[in-house]
N, C-alpha and C positions, 0 to 999 in steps of 0.2 A: 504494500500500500504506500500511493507518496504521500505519509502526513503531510509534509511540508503545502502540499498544494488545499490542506483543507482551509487553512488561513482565508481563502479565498471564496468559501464557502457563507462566512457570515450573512448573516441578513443585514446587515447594518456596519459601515465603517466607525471610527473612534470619533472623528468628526461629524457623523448624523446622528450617534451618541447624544454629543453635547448639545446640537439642535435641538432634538428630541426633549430631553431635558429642560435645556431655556423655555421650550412652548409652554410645558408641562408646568414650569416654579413661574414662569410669567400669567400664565393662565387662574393658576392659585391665588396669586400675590394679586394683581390687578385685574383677575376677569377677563381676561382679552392676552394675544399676542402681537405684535405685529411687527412685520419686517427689521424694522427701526428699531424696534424695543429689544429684539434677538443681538441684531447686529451691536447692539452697544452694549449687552449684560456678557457676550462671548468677545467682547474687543475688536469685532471686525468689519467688515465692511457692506454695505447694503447689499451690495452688487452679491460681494461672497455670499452671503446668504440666501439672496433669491436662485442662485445657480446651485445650491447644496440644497434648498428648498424641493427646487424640481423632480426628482427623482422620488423623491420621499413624497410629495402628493399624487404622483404617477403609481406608486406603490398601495398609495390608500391609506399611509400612515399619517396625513398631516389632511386639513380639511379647513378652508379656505369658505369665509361666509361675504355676501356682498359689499358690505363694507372693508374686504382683505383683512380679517378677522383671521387669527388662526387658530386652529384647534387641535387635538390630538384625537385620531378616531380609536376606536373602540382597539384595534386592533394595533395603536400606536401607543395607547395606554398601557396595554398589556407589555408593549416589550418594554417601556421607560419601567414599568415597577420592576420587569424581571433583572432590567440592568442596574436599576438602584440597586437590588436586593443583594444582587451578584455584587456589588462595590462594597456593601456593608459585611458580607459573609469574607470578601478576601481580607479587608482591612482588620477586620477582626481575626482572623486568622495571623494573621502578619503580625498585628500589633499585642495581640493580647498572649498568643500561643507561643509565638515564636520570636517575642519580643523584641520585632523591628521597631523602631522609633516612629511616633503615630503620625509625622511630617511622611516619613518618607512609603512606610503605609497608607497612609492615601496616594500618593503619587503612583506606587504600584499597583495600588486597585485600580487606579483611571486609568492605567494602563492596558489592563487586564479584563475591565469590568463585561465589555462586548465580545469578548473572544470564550468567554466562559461559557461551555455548556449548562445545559437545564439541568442533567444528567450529574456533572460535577457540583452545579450549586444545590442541586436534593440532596447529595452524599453530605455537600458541607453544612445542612442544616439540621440532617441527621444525626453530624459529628456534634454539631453545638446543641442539640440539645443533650448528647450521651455526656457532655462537660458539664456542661448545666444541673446535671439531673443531681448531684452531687454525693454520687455514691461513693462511699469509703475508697475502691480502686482508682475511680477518678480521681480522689482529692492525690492520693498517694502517688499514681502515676505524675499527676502535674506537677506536686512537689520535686520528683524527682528529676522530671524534666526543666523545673527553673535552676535544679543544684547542680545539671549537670554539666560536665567538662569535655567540650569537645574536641579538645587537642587530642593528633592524633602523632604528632610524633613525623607527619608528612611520610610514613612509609608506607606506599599501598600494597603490598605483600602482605603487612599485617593487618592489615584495616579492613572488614566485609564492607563498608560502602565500597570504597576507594580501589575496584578491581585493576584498573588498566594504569592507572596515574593516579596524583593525590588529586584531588578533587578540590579541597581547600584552597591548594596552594594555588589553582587557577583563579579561583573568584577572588581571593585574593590579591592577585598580582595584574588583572584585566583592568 
């Protein structure tokens, strides 16, 4: 299989992400979207917006009333919650599990947030609520995993992750 070409598969780029969105928190905040209001809460330009606009109401996800009103249809709703959800399940993941600093956790979720399957974000809701639930193993596993040490000496011989090279020593050094 070429994973690499499923990238290509999303419904939505990072960029009609963040449209998607601005309709959605402008629609909230003030009742209304429009062009103008997009273009200035994402920094950019009218023009940008009405050409990333395009597609996305050819699609059926954005929905355009006489007055150039815009709205988020039924079916543009659905995927802005499934990508919130998906930004809040990674940052929490990042931030709270694996104690990335909560700056750069969100920066990795926005990265992240549209590329994330349904599939991946059910398993990580499943995950957090098995943390959540706060049974004796969970408490004890997470204790052990905030105490734990993971230097490994950089010899992948010894190391079960670290099969082919250290693995550290790349992320690391990149």
């Amino acid at each position: 299989m070429d994973t690499w070409k499923e990238f290509e598969q999303n419904v939505i780029s990072h960029s009609a992400a963040h449209h998607l969105m601005a309709v959605d928190d402008l629609v909230s905040r003030l009742g209304y979207a429009r062009v103008s209001d997009i273009a200035r809460q994402l920094n950019i330009t009218r023009g940008s917006v009405s050409i990333s606009l395009k597609p996305m109401k050819e699609a059926g996800l954005i929905l355009q009333d006489e007055n150039r009103h815009l709205r988020l249809s039924e079916k543009g709703q659905r995927l802005v919650n499934a990508v919130k959800t998906k930004r809040r399940l990674i940052e929490r993941l990042l931030a709270e599990l694996l104690g990335v600093s909560a700056e750069q956790a969100e920066i990795d979720a926005c990265k992240v947030e549209h590329l994330t399957s349904n599939e991946t974000a059910r398993r990580l809701v499943a995950f957090f609520r098995f943390v959540d639930s706060h049974d004796a193993t969970v408490r004890e596993f997470l204790a052990r995993w905030r105490s734990f040490e993971a230097s490994c000496g950089s010899d992948p011989q010894a190391c079960p992750t670290c099969v082919e090279k250290c693995m550290a020593r790349d992320v690391n050094e990149s």
